[in-house]
MARBA-3410 file (N, C-alpha, C, O; in Angstrom, 1 decimal):
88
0.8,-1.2,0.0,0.0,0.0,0.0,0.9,1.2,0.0,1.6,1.5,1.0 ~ 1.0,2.2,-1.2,1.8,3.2,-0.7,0.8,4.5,-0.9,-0.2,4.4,-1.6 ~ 1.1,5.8,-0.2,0.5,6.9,0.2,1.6,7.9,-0.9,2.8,7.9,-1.1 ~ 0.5,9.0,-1.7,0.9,9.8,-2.2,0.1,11.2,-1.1,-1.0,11.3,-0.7 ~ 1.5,12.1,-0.8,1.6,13.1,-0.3,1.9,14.1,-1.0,2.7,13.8,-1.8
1.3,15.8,-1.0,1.7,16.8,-1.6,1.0,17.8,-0.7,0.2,17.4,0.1 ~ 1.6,19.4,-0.8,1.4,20.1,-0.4,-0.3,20.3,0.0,-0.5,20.8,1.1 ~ -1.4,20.0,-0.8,-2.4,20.2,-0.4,-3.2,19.0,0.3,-4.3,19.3,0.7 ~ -2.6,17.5,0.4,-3.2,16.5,1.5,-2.4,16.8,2.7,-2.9,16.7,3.8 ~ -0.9,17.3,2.5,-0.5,17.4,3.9,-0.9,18.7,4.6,-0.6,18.6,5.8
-1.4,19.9,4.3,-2.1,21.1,4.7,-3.0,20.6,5.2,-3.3,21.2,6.2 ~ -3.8,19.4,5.0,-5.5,19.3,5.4,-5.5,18.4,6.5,-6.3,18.1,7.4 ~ -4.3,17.8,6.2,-4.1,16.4,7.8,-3.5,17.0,8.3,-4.1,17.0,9.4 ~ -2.1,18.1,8.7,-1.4,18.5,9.4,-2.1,19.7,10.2,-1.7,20.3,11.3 ~ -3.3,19.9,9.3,-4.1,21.2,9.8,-4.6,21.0,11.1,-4.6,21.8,12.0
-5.2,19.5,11.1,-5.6,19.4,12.8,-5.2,18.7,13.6,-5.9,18.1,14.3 ~ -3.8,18.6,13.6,-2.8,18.3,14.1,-2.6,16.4,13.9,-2.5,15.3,14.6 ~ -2.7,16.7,13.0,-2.6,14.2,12.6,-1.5,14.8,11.5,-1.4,15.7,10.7 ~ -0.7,13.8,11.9,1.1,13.5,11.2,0.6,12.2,10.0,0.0,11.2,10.1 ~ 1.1,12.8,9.2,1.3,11.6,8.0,1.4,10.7,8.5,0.6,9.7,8.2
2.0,10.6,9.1,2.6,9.0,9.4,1.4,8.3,10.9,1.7,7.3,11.4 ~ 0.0,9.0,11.4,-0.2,9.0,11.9,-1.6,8.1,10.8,-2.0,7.0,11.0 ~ -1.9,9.1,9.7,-2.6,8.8,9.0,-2.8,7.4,8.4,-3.8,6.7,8.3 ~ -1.2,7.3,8.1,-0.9,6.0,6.8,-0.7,4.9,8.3,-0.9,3.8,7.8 ~ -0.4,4.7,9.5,-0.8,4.1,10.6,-2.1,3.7,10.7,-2.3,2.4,10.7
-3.4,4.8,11.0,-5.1,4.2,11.1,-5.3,3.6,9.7,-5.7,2.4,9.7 ~ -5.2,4.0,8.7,-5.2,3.0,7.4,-4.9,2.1,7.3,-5.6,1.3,6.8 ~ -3.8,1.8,7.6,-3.4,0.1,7.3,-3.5,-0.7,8.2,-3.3,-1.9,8.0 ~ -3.8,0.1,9.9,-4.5,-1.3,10.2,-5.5,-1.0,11.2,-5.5,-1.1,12.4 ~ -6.8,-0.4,10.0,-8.5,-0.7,10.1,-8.2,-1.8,10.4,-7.3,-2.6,10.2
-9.4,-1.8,11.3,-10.1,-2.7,11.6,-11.9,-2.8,11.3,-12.5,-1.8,11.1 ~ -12.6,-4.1,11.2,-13.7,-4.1,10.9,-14.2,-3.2,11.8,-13.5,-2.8,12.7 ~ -15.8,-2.5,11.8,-15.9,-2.7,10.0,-15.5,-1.6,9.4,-16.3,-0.8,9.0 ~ -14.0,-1.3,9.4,-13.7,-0.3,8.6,-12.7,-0.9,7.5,-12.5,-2.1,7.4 ~ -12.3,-0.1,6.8,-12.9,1.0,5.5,-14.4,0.6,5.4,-14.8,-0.6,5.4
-15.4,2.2,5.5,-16.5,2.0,5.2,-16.5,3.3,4.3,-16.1,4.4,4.7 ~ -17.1,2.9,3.0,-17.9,4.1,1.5,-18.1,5.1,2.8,-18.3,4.8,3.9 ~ -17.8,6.6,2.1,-18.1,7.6,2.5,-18.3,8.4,1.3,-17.6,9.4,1.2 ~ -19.3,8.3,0.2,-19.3,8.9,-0.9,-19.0,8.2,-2.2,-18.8,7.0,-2.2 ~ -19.0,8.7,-2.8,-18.8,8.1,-4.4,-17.6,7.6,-4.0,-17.8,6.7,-3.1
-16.7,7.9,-4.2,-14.9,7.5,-4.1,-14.5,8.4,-2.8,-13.8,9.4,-2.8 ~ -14.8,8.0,-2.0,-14.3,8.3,-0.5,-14.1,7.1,-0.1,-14.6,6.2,-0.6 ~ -13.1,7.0,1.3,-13.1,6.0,2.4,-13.4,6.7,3.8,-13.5,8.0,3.9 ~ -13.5,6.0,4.6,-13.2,6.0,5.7,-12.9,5.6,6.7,-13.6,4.5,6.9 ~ -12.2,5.9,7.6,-11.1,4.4,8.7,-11.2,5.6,10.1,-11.0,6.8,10.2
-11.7,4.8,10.8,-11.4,5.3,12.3,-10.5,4.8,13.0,-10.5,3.6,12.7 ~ -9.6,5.1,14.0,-8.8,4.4,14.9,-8.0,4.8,15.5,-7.8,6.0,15.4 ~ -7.2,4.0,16.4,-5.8,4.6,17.3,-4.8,4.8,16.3,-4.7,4.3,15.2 ~ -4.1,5.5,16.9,-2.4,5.8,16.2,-1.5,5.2,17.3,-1.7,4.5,18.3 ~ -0.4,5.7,16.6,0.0,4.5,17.9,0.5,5.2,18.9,1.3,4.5,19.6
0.1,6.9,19.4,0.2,7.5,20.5,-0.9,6.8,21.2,-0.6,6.9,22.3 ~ -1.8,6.2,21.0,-3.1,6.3,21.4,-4.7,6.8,21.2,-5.9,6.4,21.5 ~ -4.1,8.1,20.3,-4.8,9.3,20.0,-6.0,8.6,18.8,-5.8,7.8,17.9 ~ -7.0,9.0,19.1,-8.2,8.1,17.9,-8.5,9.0,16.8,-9.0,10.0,17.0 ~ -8.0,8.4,15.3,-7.7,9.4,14.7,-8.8,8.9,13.4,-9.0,7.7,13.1
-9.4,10.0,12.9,-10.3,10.0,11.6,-9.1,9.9,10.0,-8.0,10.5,9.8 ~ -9.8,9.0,9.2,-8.9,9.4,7.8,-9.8,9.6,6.9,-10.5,8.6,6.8 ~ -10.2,10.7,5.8,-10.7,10.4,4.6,-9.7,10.1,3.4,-8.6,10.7,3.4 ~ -10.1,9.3,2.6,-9.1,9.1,1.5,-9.9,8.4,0.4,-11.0,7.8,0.4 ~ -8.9,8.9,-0.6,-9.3,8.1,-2.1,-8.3,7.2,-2.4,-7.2,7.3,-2.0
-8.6,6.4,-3.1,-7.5,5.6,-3.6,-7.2,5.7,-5.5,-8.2,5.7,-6.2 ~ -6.1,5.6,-5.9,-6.2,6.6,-7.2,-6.4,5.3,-8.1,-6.7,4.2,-7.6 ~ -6.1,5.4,-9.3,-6.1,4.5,-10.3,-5.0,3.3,-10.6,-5.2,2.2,-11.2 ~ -3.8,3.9,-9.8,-3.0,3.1,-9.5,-2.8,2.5,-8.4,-1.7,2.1,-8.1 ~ -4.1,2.2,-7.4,-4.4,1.8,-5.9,-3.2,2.7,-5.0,-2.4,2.2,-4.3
-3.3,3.6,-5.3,-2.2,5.1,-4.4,-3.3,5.4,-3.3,-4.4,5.7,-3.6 ~ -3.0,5.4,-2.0,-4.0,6.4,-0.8,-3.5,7.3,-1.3,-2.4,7.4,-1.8 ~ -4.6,8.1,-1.3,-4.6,10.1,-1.1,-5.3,10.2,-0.1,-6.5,10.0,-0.2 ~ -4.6,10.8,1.3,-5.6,11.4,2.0,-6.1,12.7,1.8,-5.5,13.7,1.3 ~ -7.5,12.7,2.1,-7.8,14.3,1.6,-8.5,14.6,2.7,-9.0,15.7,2.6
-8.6,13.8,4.1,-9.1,14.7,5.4,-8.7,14.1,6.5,-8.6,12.8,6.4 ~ -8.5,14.4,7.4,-7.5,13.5,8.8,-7.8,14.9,10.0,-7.5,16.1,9.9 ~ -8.4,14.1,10.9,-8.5,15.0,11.9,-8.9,13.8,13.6,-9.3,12.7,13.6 ~ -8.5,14.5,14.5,-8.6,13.7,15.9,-10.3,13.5,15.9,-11.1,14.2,15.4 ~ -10.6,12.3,16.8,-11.5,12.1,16.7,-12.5,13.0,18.1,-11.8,13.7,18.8
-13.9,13.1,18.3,-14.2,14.2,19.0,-14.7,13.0,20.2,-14.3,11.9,20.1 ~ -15.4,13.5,21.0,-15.2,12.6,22.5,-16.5,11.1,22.0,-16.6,9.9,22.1 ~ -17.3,12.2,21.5,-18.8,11.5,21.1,-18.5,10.5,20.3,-19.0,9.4,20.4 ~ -17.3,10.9,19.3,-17.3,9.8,18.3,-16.1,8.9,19.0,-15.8,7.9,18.3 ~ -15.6,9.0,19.8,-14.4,7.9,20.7,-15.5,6.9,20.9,-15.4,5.8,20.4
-16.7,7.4,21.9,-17.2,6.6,22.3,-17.9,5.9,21.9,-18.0,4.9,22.5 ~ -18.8,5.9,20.6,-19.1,5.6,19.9,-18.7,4.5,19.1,-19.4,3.6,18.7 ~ -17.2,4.6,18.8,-16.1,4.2,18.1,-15.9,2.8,19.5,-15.9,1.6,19.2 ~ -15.7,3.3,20.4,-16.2,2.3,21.5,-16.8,1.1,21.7,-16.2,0.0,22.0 ~ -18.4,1.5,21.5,-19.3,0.3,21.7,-19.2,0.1,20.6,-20.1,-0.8,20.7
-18.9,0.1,19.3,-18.9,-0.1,17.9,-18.0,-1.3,17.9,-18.2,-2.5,17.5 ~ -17.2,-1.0,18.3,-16.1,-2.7,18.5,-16.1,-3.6,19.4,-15.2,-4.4,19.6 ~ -17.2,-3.4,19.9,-17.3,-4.5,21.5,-18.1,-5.9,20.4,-18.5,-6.9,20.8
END
């Protein structure tokens, strides 16, 4: 699985404070039931990083199966918990 980075995915993940490497971390190891469709060609992956921190990813995946993230942000308390009973 490799991750394509450029100035305007890493502006939008670094914007709320999630590290690349934080990103390409919750991605590759979702767990059920994640990746779940978020739109035409969106994904979506919730999870820990491996601070601990529960981190959101949106992404596409390109033509040549490339991630692009295009949204990464910490997760909010509601959705931890949620995120929670969701895996029990």
């Amino acid at each position: 699985m490799e991750f394509r980075w450029n100035d305007w995915n890493l502006d939008h993940a670094t914007g709320h404070g999630v590290s690349p490497e934080e990103c390409e971390y919750v991605v590759e190891h979702s767990a059920a039931p994640y990746p779940e469709k978020a739109g035409d060609e969106k994904w979506l992956v919730r999870g820990p990083a491996p601070s601990g921190r529960r981190i959101q990813v949106v992404y596409l995946i390109d033509d040549d199966d490339t991630i692009y993230v295009i949204h990464a942000r910490p997760l909010s308390d509601r959705e931890k918990r949620r995120l929670r009973r969701r895996r029990r």
